[in-house]
Backbone atoms as SQL, in Angstrom:
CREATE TABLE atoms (id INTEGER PRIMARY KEY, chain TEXT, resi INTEGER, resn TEXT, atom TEXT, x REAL, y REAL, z REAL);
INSERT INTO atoms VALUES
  (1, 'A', 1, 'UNK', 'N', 89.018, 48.923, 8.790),
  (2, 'A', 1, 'UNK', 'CA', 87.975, 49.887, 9.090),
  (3, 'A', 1, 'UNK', 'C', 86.599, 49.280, 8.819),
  (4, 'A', 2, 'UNK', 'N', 86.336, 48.308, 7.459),
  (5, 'A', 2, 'UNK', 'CA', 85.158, 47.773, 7.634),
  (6, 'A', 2, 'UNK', 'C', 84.770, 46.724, 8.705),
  (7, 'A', 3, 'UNK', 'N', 85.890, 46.158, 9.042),
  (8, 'A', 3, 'UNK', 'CA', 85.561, 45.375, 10.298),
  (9, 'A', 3, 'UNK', 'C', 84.730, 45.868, 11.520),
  (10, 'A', 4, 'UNK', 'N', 85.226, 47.298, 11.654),
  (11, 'A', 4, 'UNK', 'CA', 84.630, 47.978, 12.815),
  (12, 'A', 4, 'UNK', 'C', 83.232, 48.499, 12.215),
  (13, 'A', 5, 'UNK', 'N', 83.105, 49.189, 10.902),
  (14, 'A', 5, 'UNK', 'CA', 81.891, 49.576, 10.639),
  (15, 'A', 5, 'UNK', 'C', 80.952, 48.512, 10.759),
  (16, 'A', 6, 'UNK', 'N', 81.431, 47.229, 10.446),
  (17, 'A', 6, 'UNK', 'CA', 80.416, 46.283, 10.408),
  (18, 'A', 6, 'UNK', 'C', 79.569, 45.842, 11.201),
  (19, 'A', 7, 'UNK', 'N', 80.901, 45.801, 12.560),
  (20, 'A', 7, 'UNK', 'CA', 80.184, 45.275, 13.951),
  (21, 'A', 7, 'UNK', 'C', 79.562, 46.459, 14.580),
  (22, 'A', 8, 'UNK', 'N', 79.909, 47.759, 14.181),
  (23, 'A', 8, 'UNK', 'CA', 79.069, 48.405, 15.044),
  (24, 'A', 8, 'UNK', 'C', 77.788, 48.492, 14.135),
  (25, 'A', 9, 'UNK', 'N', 77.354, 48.367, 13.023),
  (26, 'A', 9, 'UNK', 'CA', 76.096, 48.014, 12.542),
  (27, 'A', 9, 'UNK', 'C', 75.181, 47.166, 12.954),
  (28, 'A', 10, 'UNK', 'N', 76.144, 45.879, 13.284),
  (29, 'A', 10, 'UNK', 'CA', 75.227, 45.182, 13.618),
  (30, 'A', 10, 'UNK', 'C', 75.059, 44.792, 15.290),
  (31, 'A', 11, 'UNK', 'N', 75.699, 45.508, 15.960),
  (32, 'A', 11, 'UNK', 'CA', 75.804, 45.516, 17.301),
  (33, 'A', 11, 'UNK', 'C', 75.379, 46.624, 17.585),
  (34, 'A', 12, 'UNK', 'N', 75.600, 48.016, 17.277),
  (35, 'A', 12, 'UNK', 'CA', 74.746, 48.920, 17.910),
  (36, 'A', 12, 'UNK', 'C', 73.861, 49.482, 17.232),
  (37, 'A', 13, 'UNK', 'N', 73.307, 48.685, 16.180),
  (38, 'A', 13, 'UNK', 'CA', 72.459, 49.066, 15.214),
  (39, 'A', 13, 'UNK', 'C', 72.498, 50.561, 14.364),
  (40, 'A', 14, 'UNK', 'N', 73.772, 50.735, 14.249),
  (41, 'A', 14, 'UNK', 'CA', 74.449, 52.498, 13.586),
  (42, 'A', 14, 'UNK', 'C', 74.000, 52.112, 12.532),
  (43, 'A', 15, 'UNK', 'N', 73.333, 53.596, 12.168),
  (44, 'A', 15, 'UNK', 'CA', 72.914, 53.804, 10.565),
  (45, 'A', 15, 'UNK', 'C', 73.504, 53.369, 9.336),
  (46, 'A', 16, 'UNK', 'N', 73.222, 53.169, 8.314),
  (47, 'A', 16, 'UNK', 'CA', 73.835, 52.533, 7.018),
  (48, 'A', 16, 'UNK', 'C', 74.538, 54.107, 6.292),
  (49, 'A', 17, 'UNK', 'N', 76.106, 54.132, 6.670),
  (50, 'A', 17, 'UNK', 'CA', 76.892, 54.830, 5.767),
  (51, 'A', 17, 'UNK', 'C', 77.250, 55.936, 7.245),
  (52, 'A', 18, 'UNK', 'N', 76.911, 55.787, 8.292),
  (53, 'A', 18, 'UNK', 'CA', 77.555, 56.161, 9.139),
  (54, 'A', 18, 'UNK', 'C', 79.312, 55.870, 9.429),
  (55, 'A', 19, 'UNK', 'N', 79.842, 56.291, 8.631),
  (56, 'A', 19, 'UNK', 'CA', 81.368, 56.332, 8.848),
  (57, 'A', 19, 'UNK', 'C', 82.364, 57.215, 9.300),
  (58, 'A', 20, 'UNK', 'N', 82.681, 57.597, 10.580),
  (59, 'A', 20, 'UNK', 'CA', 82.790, 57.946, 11.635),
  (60, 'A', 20, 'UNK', 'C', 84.078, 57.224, 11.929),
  (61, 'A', 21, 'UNK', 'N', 84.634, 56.701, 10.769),
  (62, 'A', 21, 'UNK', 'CA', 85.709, 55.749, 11.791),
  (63, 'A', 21, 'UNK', 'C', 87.353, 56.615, 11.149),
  (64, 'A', 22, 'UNK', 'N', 88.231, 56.330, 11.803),
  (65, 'A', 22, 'UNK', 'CA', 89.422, 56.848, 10.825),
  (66, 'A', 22, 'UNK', 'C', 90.689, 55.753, 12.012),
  (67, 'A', 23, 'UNK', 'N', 91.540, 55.443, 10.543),
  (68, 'A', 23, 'UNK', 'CA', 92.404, 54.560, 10.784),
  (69, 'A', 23, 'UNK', 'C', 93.752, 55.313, 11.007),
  (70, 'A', 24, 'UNK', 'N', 94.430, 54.592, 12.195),
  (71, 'A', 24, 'UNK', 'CA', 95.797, 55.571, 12.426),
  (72, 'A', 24, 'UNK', 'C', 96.303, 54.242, 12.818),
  (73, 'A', 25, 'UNK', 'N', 97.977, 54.461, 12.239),
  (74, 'A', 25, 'UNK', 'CA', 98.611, 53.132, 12.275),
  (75, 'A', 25, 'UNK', 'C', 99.982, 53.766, 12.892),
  (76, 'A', 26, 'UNK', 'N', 101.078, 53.457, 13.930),
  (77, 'A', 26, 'UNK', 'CA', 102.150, 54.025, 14.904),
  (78, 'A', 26, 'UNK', 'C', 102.940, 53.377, 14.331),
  (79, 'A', 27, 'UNK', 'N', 104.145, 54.101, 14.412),
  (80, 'A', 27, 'UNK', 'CA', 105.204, 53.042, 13.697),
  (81, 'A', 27, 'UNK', 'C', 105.670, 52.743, 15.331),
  (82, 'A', 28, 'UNK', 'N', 106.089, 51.525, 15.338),
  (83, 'A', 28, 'UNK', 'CA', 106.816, 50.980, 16.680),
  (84, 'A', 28, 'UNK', 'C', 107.211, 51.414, 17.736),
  (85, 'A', 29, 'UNK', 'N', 107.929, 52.699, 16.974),
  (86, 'A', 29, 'UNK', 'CA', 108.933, 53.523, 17.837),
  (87, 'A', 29, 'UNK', 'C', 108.082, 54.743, 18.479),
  (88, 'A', 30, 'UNK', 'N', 107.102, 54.520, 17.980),
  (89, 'A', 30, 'UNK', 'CA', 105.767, 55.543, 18.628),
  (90, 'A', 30, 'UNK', 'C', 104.624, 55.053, 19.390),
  (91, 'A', 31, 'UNK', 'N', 105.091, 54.127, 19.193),
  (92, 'A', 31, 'UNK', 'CA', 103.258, 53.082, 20.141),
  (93, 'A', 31, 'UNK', 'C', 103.894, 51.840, 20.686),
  (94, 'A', 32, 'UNK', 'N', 103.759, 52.021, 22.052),
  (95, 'A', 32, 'UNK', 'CA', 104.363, 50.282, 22.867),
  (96, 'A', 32, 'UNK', 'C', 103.191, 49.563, 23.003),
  (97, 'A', 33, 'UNK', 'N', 104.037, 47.976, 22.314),
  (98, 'A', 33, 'UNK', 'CA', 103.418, 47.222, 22.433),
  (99, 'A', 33, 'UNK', 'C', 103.314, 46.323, 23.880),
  (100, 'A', 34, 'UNK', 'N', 102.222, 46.230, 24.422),
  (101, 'A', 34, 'UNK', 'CA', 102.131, 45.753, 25.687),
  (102, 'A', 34, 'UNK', 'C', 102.935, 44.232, 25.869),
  (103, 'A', 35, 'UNK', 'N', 103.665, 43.796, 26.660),
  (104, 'A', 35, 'UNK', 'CA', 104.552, 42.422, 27.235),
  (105, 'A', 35, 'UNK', 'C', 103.407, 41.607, 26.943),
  (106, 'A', 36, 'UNK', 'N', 103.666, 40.275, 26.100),
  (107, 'A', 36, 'UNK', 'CA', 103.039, 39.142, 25.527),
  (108, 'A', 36, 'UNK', 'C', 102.094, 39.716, 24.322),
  (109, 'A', 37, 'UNK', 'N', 101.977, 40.416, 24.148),
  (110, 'A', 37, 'UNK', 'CA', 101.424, 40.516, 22.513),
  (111, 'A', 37, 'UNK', 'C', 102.412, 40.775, 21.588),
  (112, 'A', 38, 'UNK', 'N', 101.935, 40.485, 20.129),
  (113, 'A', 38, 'UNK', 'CA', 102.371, 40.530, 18.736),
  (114, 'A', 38, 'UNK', 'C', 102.339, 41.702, 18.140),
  (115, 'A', 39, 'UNK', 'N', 103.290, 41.390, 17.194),
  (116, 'A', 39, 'UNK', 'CA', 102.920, 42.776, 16.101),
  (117, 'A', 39, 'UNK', 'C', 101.615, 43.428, 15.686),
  (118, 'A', 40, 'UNK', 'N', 101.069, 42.103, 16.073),
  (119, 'A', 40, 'UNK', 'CA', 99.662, 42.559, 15.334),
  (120, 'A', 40, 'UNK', 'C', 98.699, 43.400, 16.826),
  (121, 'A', 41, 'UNK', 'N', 99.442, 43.752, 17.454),
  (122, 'A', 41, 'UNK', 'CA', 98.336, 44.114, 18.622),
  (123, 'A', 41, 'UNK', 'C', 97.444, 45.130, 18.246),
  (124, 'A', 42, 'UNK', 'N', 96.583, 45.462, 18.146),
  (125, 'A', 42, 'UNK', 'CA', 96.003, 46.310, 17.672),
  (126, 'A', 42, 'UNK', 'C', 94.723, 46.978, 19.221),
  (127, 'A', 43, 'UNK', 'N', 94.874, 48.395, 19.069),
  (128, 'A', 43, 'UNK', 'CA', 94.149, 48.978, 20.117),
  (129, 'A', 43, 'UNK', 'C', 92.989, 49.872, 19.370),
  (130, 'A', 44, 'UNK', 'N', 91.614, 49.556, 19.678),
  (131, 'A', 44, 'UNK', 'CA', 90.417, 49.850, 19.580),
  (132, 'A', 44, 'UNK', 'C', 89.585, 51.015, 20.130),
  (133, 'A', 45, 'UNK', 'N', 89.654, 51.630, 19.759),
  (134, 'A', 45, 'UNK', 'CA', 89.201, 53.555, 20.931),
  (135, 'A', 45, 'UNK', 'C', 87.780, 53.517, 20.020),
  (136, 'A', 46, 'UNK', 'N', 86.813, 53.685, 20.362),
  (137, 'A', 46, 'UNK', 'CA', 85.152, 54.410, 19.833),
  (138, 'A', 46, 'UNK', 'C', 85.168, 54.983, 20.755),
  (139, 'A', 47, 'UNK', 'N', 84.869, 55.969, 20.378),
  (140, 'A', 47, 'UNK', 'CA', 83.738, 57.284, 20.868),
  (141, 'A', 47, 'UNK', 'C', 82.451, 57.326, 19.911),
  (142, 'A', 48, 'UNK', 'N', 81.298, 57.293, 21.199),
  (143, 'A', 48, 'UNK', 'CA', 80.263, 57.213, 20.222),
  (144, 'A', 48, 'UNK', 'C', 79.700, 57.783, 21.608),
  (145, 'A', 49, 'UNK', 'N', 78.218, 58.144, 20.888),
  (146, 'A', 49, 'UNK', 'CA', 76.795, 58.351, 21.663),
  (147, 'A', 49, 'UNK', 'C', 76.918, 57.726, 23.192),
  (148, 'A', 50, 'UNK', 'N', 76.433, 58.063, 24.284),
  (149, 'A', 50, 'UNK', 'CA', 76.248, 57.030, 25.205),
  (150, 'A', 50, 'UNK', 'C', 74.907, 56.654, 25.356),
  (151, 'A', 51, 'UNK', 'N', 74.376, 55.477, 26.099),
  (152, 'A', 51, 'UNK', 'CA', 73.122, 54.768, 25.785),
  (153, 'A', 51, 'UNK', 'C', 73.294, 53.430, 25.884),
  (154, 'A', 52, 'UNK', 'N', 74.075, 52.807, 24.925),
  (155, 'A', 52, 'UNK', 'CA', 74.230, 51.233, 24.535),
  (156, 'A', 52, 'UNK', 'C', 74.260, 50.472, 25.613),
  (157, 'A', 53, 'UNK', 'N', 73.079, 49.324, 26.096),
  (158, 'A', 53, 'UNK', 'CA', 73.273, 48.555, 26.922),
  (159, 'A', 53, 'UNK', 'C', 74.663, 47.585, 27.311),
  (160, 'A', 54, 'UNK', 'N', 75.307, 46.891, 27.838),
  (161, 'A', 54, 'UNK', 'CA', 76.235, 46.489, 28.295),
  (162, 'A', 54, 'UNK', 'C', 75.671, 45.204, 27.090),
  (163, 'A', 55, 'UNK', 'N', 74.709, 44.600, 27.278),
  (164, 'A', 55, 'UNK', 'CA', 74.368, 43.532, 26.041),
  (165, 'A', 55, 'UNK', 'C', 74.911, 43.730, 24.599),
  (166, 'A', 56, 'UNK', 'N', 74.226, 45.200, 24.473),
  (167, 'A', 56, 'UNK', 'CA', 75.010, 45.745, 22.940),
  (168, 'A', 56, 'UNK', 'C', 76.585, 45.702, 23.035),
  (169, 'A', 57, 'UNK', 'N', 77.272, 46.600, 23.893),
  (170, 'A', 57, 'UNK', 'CA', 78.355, 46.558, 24.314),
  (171, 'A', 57, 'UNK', 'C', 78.872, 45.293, 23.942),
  (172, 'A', 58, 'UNK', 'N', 79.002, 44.275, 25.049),
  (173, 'A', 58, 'UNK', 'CA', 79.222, 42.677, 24.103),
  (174, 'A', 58, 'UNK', 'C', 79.439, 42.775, 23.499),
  (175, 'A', 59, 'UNK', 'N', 78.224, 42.584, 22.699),
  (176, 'A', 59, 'UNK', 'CA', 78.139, 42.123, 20.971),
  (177, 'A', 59, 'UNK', 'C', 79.017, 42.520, 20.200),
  (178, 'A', 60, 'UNK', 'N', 79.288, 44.011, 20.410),
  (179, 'A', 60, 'UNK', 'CA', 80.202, 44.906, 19.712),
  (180, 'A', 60, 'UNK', 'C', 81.871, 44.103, 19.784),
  (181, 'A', 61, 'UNK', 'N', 82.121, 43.971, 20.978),
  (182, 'A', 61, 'UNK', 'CA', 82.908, 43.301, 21.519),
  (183, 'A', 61, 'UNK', 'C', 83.543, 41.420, 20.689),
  (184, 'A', 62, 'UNK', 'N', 82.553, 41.015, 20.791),
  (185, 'A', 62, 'UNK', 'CA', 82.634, 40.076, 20.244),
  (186, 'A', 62, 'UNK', 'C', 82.770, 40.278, 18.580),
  (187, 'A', 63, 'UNK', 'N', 81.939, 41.081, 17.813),
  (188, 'A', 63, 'UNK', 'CA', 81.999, 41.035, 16.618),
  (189, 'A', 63, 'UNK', 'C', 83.279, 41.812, 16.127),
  (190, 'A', 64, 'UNK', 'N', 83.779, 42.694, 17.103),
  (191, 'A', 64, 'UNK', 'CA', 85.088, 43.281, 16.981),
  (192, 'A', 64, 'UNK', 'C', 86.066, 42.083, 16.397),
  (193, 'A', 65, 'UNK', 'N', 86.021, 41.112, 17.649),
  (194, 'A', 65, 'UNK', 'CA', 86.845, 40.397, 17.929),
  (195, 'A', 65, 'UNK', 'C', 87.116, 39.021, 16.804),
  (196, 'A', 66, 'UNK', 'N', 85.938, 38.929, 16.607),
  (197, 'A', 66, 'UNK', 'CA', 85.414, 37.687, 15.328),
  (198, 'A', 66, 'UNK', 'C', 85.546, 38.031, 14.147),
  (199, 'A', 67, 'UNK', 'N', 85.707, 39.308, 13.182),
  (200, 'A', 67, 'UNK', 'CA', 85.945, 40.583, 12.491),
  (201, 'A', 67, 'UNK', 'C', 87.855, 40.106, 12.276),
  (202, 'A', 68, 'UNK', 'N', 88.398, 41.097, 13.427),
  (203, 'A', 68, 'UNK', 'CA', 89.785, 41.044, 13.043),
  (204, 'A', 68, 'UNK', 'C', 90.375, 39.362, 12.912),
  (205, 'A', 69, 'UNK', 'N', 89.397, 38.853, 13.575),
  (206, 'A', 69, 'UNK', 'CA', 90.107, 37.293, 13.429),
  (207, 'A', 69, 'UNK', 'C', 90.147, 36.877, 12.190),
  (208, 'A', 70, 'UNK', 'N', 88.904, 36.824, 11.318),
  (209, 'A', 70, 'UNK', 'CA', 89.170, 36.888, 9.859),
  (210, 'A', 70, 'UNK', 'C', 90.318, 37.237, 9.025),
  (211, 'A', 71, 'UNK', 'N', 90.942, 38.544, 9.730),
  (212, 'A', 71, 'UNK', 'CA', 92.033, 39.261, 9.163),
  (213, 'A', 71, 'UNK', 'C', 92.896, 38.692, 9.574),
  (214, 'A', 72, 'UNK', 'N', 93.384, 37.949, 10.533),
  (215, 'A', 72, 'UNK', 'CA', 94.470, 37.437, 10.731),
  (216, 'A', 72, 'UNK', 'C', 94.737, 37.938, 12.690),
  (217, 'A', 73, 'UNK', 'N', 94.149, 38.697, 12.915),
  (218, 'A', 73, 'UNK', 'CA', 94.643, 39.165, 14.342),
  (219, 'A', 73, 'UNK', 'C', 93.556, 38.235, 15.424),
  (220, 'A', 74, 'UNK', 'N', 94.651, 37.915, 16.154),
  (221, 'A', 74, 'UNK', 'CA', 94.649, 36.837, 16.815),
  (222, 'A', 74, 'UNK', 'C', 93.567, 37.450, 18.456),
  (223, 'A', 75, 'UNK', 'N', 93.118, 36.948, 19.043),
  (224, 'A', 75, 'UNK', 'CA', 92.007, 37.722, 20.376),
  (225, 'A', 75, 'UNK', 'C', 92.713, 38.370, 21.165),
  (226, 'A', 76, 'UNK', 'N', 93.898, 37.517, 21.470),
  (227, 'A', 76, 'UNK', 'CA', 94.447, 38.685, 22.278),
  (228, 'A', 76, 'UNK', 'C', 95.437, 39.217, 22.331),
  (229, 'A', 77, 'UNK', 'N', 95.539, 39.685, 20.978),
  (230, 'A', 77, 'UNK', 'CA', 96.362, 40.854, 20.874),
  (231, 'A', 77, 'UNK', 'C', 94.897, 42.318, 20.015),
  (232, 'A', 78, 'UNK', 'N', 94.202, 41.852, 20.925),
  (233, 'A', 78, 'UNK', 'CA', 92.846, 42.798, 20.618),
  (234, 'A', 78, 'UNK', 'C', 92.383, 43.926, 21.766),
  (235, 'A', 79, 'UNK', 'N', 92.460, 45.167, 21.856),
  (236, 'A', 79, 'UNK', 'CA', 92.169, 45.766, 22.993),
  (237, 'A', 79, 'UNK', 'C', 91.433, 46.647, 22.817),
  (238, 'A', 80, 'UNK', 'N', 90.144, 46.616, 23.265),
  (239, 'A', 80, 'UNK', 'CA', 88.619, 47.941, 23.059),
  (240, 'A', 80, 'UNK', 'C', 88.581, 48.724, 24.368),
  (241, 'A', 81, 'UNK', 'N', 88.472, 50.062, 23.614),
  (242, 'A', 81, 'UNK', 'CA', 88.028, 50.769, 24.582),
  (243, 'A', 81, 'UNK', 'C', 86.740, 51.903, 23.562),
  (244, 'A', 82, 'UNK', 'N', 85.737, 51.945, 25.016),
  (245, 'A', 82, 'UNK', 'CA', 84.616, 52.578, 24.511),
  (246, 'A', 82, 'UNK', 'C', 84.874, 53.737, 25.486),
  (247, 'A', 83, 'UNK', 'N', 84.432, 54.995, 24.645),
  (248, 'A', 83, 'UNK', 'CA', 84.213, 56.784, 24.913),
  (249, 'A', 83, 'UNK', 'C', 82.710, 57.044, 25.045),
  (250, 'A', 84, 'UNK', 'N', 82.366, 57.383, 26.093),
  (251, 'A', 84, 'UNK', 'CA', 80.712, 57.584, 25.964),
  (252, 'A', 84, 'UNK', 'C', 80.770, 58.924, 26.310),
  (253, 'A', 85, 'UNK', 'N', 81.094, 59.944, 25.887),
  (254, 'A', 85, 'UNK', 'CA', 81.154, 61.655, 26.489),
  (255, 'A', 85, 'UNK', 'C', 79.136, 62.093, 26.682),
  (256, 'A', 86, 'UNK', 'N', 78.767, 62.465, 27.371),
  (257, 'A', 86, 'UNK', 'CA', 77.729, 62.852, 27.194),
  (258, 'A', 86, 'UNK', 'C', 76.989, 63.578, 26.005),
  (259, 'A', 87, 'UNK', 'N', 75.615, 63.374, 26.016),
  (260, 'A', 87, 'UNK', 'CA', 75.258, 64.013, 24.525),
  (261, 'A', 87, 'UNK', 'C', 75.517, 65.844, 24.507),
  (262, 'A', 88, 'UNK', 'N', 75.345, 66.004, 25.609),
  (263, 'A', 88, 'UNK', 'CA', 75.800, 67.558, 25.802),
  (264, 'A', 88, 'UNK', 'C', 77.008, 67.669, 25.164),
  (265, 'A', 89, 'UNK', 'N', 77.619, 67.128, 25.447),
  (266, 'A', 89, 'UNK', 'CA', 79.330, 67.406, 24.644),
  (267, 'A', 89, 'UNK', 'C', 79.683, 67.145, 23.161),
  (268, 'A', 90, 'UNK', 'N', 79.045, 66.926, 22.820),
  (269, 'A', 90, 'UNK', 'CA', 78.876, 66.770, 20.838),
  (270, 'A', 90, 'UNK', 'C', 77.651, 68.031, 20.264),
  (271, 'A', 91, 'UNK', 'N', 78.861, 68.427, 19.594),
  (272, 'A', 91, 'UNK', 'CA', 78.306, 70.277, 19.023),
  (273, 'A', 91, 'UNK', 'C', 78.059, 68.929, 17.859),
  (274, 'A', 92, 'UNK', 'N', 76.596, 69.599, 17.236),
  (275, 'A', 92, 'UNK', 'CA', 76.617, 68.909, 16.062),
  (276, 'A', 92, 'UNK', 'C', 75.785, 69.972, 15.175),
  (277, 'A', 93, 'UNK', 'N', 75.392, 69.539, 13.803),
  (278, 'A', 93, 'UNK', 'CA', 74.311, 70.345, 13.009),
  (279, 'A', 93, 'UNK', 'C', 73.961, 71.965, 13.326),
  (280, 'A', 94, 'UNK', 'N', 74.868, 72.403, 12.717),
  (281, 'A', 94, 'UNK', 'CA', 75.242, 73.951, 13.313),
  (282, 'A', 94, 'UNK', 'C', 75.455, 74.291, 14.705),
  (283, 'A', 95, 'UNK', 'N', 76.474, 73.140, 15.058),
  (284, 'A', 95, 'UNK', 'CA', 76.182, 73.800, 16.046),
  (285, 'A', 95, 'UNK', 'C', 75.291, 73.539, 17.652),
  (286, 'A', 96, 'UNK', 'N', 74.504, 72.870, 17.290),
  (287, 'A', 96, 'UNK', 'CA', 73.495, 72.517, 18.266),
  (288, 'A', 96, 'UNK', 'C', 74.438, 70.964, 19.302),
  (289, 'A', 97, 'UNK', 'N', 73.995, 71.071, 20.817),
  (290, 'A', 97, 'UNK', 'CA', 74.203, 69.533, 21.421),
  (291, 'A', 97, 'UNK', 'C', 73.200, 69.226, 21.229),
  (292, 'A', 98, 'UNK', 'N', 74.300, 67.740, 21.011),
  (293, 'A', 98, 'UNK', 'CA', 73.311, 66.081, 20.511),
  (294, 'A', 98, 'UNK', 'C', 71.888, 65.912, 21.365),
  (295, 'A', 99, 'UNK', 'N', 72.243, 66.431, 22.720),
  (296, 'A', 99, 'UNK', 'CA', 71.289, 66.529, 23.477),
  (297, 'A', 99, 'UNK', 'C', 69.719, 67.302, 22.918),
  (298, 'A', 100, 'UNK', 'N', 70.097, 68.253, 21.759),
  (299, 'A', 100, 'UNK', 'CA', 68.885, 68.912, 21.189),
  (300, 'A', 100, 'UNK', 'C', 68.352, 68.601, 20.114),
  (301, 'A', 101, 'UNK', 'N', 68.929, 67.597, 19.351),
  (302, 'A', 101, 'UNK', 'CA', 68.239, 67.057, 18.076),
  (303, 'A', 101, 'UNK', 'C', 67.733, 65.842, 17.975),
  (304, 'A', 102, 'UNK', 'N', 67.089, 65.485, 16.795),
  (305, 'A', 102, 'UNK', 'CA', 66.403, 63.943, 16.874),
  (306, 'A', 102, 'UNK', 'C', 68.100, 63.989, 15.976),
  (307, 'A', 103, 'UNK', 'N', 68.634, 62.824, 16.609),
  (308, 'A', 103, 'UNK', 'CA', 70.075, 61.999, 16.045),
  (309, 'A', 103, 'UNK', 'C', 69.409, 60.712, 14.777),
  (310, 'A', 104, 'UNK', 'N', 67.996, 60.795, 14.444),
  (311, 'A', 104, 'UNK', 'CA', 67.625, 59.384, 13.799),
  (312, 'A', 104, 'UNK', 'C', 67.758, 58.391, 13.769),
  (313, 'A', 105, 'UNK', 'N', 68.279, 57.893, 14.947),
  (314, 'A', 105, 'UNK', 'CA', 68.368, 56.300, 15.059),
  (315, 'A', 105, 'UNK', 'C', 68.382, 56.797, 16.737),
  (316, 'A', 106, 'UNK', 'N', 68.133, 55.508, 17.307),
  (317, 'A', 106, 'UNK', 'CA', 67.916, 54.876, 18.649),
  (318, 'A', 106, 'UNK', 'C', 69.265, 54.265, 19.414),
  (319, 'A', 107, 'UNK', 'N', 69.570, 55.380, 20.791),
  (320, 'A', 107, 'UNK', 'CA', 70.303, 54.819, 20.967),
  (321, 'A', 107, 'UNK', 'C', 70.784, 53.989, 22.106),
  (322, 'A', 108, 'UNK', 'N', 69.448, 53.202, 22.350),
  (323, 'A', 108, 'UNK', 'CA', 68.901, 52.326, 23.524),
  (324, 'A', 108, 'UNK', 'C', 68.617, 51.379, 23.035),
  (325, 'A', 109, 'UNK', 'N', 70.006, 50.301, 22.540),
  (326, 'A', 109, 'UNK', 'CA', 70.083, 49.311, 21.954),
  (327, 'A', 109, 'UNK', 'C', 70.726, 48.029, 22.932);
């Protein structure tokens, strides 16, 4: 999980203590592993804000990727997928869409 907090810090410039992330692990017999990957395959879902240039995107991408390698998981058994739902669609702060509040950070990175 810090792997991911990390790179999206420093790739989409997310706030310090923004943790938003939650770890779910399948036992085998519940999650197929795709033909030519390892045990270690691991699949990547964010949902976040939409905004982030395809540049940021990258980065994210890469630091994902440079991140789990540390840990031992190998590139490609690495698979990201990004959720961009519109800001309309995130009820936030009583209540209100994202679309109506200052969110405090920038998300035209």
């Amino acid at each position: 999980m810090d792997a991911v907090y990390q790179a999206q810090r420093e790739a989409l410039k997310m706030p310090e203590g923004d943790r938003q992330i939650r770890y779910v692990e399948h036992k085998s017999a519940y999650f197929s592993v795709p033909s030519g990957k390892t045990e270690n395959y691991t699949l990547v879902e964010i949902t976040l804000f939409p905004g982030r240039s395809l540049k940021a995107k990258r980065h994210l991408y890469k630091s994902i990727v440079q991140r789990f390698g540390e840990l031992g998981i190998a590139p490609s058994d690495i698979f990201i997928v990004l959720y961009e739902p519109p800001l309309d669609n995130w009820g936030l702060r009583s209540g209100m869409p994202a679309s109506e509040v200052d969110l405090g950070f920038n998300l035209n990175v």
